[in-house]
PLY file of the C-alpha trace (Angstrom):
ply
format ascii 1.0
element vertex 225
property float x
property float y
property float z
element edge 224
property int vertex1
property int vertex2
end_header
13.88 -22.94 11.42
11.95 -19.99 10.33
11.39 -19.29 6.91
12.93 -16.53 5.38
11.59 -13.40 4.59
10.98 -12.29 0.53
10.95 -8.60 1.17
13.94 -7.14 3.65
12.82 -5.28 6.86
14.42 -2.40 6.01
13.09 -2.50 2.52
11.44 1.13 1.47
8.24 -0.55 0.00
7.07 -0.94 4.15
7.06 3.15 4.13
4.74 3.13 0.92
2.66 0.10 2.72
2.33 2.54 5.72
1.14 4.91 3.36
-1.69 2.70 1.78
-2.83 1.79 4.76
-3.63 5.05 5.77
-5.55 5.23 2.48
-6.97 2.09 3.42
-8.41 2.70 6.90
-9.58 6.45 6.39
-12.82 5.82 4.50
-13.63 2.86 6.82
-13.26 5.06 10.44
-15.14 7.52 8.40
-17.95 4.95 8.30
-17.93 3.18 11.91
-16.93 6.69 13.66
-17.61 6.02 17.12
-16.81 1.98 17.10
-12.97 2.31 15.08
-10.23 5.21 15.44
-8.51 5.87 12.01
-4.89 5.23 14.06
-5.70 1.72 14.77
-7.38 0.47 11.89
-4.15 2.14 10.12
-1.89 0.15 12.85
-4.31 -2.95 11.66
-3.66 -2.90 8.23
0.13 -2.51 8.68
0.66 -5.41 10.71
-1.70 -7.42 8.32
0.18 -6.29 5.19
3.39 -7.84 7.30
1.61 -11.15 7.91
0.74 -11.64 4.64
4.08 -10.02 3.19
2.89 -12.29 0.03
0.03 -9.83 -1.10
2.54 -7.31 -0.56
5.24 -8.97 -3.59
1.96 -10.10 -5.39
0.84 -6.54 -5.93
3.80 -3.98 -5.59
6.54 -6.11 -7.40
7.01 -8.35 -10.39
9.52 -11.27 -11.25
12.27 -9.81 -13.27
13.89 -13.18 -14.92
17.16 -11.95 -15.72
17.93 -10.37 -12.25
16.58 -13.46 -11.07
14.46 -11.83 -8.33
11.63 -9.67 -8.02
11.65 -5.69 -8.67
8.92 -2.95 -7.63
6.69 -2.44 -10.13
6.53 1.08 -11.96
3.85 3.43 -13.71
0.34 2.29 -14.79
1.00 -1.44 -13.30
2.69 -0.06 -10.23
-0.35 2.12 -9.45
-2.80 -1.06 -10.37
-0.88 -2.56 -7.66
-1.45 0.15 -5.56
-5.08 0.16 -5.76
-5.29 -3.73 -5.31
-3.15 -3.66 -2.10
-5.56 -0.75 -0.85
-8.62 -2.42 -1.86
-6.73 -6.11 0.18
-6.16 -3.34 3.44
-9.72 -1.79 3.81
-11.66 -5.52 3.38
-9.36 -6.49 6.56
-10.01 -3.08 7.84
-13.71 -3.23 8.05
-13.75 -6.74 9.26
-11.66 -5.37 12.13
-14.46 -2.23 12.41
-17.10 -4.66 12.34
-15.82 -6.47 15.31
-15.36 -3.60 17.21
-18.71 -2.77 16.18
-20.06 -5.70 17.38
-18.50 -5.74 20.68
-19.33 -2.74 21.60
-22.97 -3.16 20.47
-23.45 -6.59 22.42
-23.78 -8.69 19.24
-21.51 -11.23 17.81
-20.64 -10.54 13.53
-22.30 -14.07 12.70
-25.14 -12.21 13.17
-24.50 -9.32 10.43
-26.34 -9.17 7.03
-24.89 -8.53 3.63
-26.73 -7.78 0.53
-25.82 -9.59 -3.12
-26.50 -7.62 -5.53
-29.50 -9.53 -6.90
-31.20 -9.38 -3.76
-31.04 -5.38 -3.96
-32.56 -5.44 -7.50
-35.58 -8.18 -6.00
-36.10 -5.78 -3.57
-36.23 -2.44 -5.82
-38.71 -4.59 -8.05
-40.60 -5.32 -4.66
-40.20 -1.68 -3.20
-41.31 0.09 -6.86
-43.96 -2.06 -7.90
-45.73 -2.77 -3.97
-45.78 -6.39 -5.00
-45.28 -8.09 -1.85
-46.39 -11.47 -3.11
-42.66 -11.21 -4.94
-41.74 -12.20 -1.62
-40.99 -15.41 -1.81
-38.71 -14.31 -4.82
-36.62 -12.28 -2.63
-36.07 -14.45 0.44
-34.79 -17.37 -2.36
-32.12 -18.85 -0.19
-30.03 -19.28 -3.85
-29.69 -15.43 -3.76
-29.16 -14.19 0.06
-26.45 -12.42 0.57
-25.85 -12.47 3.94
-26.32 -13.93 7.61
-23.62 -16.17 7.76
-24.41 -19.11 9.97
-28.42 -18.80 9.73
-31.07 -19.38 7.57
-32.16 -17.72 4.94
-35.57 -16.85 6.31
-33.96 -16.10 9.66
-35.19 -13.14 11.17
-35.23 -11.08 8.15
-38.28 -8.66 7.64
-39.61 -7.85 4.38
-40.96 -4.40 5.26
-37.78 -3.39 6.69
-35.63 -4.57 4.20
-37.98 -2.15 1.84
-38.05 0.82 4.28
-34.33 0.88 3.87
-33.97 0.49 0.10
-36.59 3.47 0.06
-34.15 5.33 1.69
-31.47 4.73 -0.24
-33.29 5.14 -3.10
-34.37 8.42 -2.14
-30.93 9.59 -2.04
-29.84 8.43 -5.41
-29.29 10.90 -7.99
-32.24 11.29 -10.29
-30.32 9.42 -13.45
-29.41 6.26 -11.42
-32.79 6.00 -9.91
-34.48 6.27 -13.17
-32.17 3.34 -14.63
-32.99 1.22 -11.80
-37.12 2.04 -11.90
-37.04 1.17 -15.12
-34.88 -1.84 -15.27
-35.55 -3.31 -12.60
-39.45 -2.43 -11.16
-40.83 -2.56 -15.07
-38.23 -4.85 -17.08
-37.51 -2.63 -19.81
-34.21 -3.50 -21.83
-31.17 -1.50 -21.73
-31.24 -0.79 -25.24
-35.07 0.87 -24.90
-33.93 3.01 -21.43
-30.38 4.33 -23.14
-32.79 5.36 -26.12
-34.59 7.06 -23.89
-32.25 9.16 -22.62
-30.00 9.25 -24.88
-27.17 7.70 -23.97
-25.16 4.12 -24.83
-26.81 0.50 -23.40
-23.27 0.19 -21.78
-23.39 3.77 -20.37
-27.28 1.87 -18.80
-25.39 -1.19 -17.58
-22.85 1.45 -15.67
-25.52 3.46 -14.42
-27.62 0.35 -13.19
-24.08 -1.37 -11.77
-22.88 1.58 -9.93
-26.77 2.11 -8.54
-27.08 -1.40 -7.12
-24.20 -0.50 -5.30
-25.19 2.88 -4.34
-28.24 1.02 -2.05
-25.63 -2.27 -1.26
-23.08 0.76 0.23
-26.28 2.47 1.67
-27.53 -1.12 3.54
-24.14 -1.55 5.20
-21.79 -2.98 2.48
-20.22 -5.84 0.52
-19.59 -8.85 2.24
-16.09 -8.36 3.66
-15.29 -12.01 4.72
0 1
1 2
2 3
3 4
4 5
5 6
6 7
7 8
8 9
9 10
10 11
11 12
12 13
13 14
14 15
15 16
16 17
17 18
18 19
19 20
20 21
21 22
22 23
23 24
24 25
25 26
26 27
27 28
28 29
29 30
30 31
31 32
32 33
33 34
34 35
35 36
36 37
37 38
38 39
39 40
40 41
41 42
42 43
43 44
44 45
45 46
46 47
47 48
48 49
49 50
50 51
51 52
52 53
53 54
54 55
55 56
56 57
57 58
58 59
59 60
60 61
61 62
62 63
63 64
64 65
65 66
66 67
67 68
68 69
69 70
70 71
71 72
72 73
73 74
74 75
75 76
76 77
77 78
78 79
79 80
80 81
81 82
82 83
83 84
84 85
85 86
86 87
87 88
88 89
89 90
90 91
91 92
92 93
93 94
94 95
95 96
96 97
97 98
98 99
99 100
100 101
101 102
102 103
103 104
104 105
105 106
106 107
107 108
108 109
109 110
110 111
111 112
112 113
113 114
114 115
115 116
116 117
117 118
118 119
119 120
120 121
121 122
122 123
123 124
124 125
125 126
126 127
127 128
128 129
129 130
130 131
131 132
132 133
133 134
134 135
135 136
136 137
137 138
138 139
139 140
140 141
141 142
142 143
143 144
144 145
145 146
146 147
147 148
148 149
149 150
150 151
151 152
152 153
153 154
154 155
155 156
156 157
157 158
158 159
159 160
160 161
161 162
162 163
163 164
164 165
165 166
166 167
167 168
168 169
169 170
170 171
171 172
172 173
173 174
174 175
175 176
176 177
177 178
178 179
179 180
180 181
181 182
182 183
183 184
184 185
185 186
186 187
187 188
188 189
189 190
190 191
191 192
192 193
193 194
194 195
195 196
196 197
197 198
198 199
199 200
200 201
201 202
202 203
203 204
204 205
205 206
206 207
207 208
208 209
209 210
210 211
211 212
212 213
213 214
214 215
215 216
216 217
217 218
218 219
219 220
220 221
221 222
222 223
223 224
């Protein structure tokens, strides 16, 4: 016997799921144009969201004890659920883009790398201060982000991990990049860059967040699995 379903077929909360997974997918064909179409990762996420119909109550309802049930979520926590249930789409989005990816390119997903964010700030500290004998530093297997059935050491190349953290770091805005330099390539404390210019240490811790990111997003992306 089948077990029955929480949230009715006919329920209007699959029309706003539609809806989020069309929010979901866009940014993600936008980024593997030429390996995804936007109409299937959108089909993708829909039947996903009705597999796992329990993300769907977990994020766009709550348990109302006296009706004994659960009820869709309104305002501020209704549109935290909303942003939660996009953010649950586009991961299984771009894991179906990567695959797609992948088969078209001839190679198989096990073989993608993802960068941790203290890998990226190794490698700015590397890449701003010509250091290469940090090396060893970087390729710590405690702090790789990404290949995930090899080695550590596997295959990766130092000077092309730092060609393409120049890059991105070339396209930063000149604010992040600064924060990063500083941080980062010459150790300075927050407290001594936001003196500097003239902003708060959390306003630094922000700017240095958000620009790890910036060259993580620039390298290909979180980790999606």
């Amino acid at each position: 016997m089948s077990e029955r379903r929480v949230i009715a077929a006919d329920d209007p909360v699959w029309k706003d799921v539609i809806e989020l997974a069309a929010v979901a997918a866009r940014p993600i064909a936008r980024r593997f144009r030429g390996f995804a179409e936007f109409d299937d990762l959108k089909q993708a996420a829909c039947e996903y969201a009705l597999r796992r119909e329990d993300k769907v109550l977990e994020y766009l309802f709550e348990y109302d004890e006296e009706l004994f049930g659960h009820v869709r979520r309104g305002g501020e926590t209704r549109r935290q659920g909303e942003t939660a249930m996009i953010t649950f789409m586009r991961r299984y989005c771009e894991r179906v883009a990567r695959r797609e990816k992948a088969e078209r390119a001839g190679y198989q997903t096990e073989d993608e790398y993802f960068y941790r964010p203290m890998m990226v700030e190794n490698l700015i500290k590397v890449w701003g201060s010509g250091d290469y004998d940090l090396a060893g530093q970087v390729l710590d297997a405690q702090e790789m982000g990404g290949r995930r059935s090899k080695t550590a050491s596997e295959g990766n190349n130092l000077l092309a991990m730092i060609a393409d953290v120049d890059a991105a770091m070339k396209r930063m805005d000149d604010r992040s990049r600064f924060v990063l330099v500083e941080r980062f390539v010459y150790d300075r404390t927050m407290a001594d860059i936001a003196e500097e210019i003239g902003v708060s240490t959390q306003r630094v811790d922000q700017l240095s967040d958000r620009g790890v990111w910036k060259v993580i997003n620039f390298l290909g992306g979180a980790n999606p699995y």
